[in-house]
N, C-alpha and C positions, 0 to 999 in steps of 0.2 A: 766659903764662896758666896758671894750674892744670888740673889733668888733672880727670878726673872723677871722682866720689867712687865708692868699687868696695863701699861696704855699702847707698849707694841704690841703687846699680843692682839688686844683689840683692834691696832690699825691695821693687823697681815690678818686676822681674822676677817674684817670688812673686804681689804682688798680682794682676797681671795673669794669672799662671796660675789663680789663683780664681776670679779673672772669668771665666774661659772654660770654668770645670769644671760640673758640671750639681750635684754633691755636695758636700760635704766630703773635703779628703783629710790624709793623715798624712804626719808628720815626714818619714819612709823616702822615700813618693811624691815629695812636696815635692823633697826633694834627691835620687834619684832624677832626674827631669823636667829640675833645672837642674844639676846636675852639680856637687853644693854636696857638701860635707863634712854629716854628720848634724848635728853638733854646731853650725856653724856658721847651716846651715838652722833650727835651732830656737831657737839667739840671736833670730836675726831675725824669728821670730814671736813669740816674747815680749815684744821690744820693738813691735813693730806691735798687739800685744794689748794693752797697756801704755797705748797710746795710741788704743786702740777699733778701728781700722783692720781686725782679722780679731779671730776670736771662738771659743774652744775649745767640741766638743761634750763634757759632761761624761762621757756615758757611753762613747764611743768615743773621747776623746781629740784624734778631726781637726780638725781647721781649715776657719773660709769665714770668707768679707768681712764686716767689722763694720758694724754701726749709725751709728756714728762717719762712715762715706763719704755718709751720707744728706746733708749739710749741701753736699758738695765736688759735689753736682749727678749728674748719673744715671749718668755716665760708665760707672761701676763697679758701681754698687749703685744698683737703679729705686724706685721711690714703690712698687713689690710687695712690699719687703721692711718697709715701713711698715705696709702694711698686714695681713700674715699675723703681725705682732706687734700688731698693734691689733684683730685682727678679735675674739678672745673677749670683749675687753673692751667692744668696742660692742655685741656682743650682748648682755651681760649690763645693761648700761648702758640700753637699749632695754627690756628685760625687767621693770627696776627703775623708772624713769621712764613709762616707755609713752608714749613719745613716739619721734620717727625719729632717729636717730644718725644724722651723716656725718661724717668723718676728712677733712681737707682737709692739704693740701701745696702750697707755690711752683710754678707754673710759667706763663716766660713774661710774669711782671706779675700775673698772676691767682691762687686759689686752685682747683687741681684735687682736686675731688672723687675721692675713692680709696677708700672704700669709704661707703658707706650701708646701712641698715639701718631696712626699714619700721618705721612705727608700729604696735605691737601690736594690733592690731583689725581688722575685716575693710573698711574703708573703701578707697575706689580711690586707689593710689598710684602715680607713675613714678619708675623707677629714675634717679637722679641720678648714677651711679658714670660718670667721664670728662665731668661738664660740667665747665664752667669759671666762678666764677664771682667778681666784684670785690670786691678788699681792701678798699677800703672803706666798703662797706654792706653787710657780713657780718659776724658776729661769729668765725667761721674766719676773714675775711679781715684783722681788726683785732687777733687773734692775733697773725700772721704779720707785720704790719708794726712792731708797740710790738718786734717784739725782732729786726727784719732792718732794717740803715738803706740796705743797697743797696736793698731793694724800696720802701722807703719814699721814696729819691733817685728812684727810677725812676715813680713817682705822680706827684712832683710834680712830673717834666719833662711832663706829659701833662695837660687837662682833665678831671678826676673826671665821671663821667657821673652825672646828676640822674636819680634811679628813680623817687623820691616827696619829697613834702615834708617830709620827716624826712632826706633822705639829707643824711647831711656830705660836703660838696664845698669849702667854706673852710678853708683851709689852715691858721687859727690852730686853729679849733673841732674839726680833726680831731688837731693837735696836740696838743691840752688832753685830746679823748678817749682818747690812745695813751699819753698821759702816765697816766693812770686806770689802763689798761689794765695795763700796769708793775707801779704800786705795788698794784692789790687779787690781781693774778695771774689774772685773767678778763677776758672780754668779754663784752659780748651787745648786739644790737641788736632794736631796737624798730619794725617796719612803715618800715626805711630802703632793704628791694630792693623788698618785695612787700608791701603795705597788709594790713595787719591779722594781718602773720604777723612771729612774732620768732623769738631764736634765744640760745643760751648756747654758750661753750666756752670751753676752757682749753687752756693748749700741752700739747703732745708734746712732751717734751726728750730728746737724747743723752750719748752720751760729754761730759764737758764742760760740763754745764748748756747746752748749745746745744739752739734749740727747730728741731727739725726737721716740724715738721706741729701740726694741732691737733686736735681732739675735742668735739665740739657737739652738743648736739640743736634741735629745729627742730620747731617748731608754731603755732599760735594763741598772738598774744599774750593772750588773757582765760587761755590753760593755762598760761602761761612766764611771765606777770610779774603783777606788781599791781596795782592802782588806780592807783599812781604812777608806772609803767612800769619799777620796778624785779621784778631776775628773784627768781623763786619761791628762797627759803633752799634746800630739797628740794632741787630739784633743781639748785641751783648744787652744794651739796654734793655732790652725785651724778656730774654732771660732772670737779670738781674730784677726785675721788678714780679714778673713769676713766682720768684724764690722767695722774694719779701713778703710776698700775699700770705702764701703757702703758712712761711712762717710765723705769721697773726694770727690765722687760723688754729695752728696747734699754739698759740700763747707765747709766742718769741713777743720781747719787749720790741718797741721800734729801734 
């Protein structure tokens, strides 16, 4: 049998030192820590940069874990590092809108809420940051499933639970709507958790075009959609562009 390969070892050796660093650290520290040659330690963050995995700071030159490990699950990199690149943009998104933003992400079958952002006005609101809530009768949660087919295998092994009588729970009908979802590049749903309340979003992508989270806001369907239950241009546009930011940030190509 073949031996093991000695330039992974060193790229799960680095990464793992990232993971356990609090900061960013440099070439020198890097190889320094594992006892790498300089030259050969910064081979291998460039090829891990290459491929999203760690991520240079421009003005200091260090290194941390990229955006890119969002999709490979928390191991290494948590739903916090989603969210401290999403958080200006749902405020500003909340600001423009005036309606609530919340950034949702996989976990478990579900979408966990990771960051929210009240609705601009002084009306009483509760903090949604750490619920959990079902892929599909959300519009975060109909996100995440049109472009994940593990979570979308993992629905279908299970009974959808019935919120309201709008909620898609048939198999073909939820099909047809993820198929929608794909080709316009959004979602939104119309009183399918919670009666008379709807919702818009669009993905978060990474390294890769991979959609790692999504970006929505949430209110009164008479404020989000139309006479036809279709969502407001506004503020689809408004989301849609949220999302695009988001995903520059963590290194989505345009």
């Amino acid at each position: 049998m073949p031996g093991p390969i000695q330039s992974i070892e060193r790229a799960a050796a680095i990464l793992r030192l990232l993971a356990r660093g609090s900061g960013r650290l440099g070439v020198g520290e890097i190889a320094e820590s594992l006892e790498l040659a300089k030259g050969t330690a910064h081979g291998i963050l460039r090829t891990l940069q290459g491929v999203g995995f760690v991520e240079q700071d421009h003005d200091t030159g260090k290194y941390q874990l990229g955006a890119a490990l969002l999709h490979l699950g928390t191991s290494y990199l948590d739903v916090n590092e989603l969210r401290s690149r999403a958080i200006n943009w749902a405020d500003a998104l909340a600001a423009r809108s005036g309606e609530a933003v919340r950034i949702g992400a996989p976990l478990e079958g579900r979408v966990l809420v990771v960051h929210h952002v009240f609705r601009p006005d002084d009306s009483l609101q509760t903090l949604d940051v750490g619920t959990l809530l079902p892929l599909h009768a959300t519009a975060l949660g109909k996100i995440l499933l049109a472009y994940d087919a593990d979570l979308l295998s993992s629905l279908r092994r299970t009974e959808p639970e019935t919120y309201t009588r709008r909620t898609l729970v048939s198999p073909v009908l939820l099909k047809r709507a993820l198929a929608k979802v794909r080709e316009a590049g959004w979602a939104c749903e119309n009183g399918e958790m919670v009666p008379g309340e709807a919702g818009i979003a669009a993905p978060i992508r990474g390294h890769g075009g991979i959609v790692v989270g999504a970006i929505g806001v949430t209110g009164p369907a008479e404020r989000l959609c139309d006479s036809g239950g279709e969502p407001d241009p506004r503020l689809l546009n408004q989301v849609r562009d949220a999302a695009r930011a988001v995903s520059r940030d963590l290194g989505a190509s345009r």
